[in-house]
N, C-alpha and C positions, 0 to 999 in steps of 0.2 A: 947734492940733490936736496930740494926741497920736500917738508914736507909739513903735515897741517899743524901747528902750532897751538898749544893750549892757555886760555885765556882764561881769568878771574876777576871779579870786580875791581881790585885792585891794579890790572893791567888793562881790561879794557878800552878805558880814554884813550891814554898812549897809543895800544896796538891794533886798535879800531879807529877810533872817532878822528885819530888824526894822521892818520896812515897816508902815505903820498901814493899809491897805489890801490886798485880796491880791493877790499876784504869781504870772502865770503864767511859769515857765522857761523857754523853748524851748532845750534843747539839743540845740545841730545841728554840720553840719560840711559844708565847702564840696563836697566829693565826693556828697554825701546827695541823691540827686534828690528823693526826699517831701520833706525839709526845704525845696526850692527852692519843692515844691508848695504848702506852706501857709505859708508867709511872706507872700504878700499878705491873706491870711484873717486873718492875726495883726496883719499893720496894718491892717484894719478893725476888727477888738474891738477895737485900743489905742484907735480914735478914735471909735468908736459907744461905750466905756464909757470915758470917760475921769473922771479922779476915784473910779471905781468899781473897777480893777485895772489893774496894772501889768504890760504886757508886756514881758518881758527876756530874754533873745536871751545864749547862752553857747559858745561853739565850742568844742566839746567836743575835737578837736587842740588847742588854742591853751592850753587850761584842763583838764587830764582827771583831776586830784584832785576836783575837786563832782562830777562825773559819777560815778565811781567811789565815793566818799563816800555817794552818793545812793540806789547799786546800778542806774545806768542801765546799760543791756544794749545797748539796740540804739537808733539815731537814725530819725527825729524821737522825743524824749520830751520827754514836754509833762510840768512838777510844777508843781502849784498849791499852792503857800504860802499858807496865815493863819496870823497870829499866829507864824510861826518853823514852824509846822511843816505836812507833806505833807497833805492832804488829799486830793489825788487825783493819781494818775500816768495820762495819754493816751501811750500806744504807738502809734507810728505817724500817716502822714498822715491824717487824717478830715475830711471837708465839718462846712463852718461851723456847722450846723444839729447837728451832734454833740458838737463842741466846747462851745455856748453851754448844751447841756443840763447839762455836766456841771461848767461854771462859773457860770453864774447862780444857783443854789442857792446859792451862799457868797460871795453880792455882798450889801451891807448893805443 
């Protein structure tokens, strides 16, 4: 079973930018209560789409060059990568049902 994988400056090129499937970001930070809220939401898409997108998990303290490279503002930000680049940024916590609207569109 899949589940959401954690990324660092160091890994992100590899595990994002050139990822043959797409990758959603969560970049969170442990203070974040939304970030705590949709963390189990994120490990059910890793594991009801697996092989289909990649969930990666970035602590935005720990890492705050992508975040800021990226223009994230405020936590939870969700960025879905294809192909290297953003296709969609989610602001904020959202139920399941809204997230899957605006990533199934760009699952193959």
């Amino acid at each position: 079973m899949a589940s959401p994988i954690t990324i660092t400056d160091a890994t992100y090129e590899e595990q994002v930018l050139k990822s043959d499937v797409p990758v959603l970001v969560d970049f969170w930070a442990e203070w974040c209560g939304p970030c705590k809220m949709i963390a189990p939401i994120l490990e059910e898409i890793a594991q009801e789409y697996d092989g289909k997108i990649v969930i990666a998990k970035l602590n935005a303290d720990d890492y705050p060059s992508i975040p800021a490279a990226q223009g994230v503002m405020g936590l939870p930000t969700l960025n879905l990568y294809k192909n290297g680049e953003v296709v969609e940024q989610i602001v904020g916590a959202k139920p399941k049902r809204a997230l899957l609207k605006v990533i199934e569109p760009h699952l193959g």
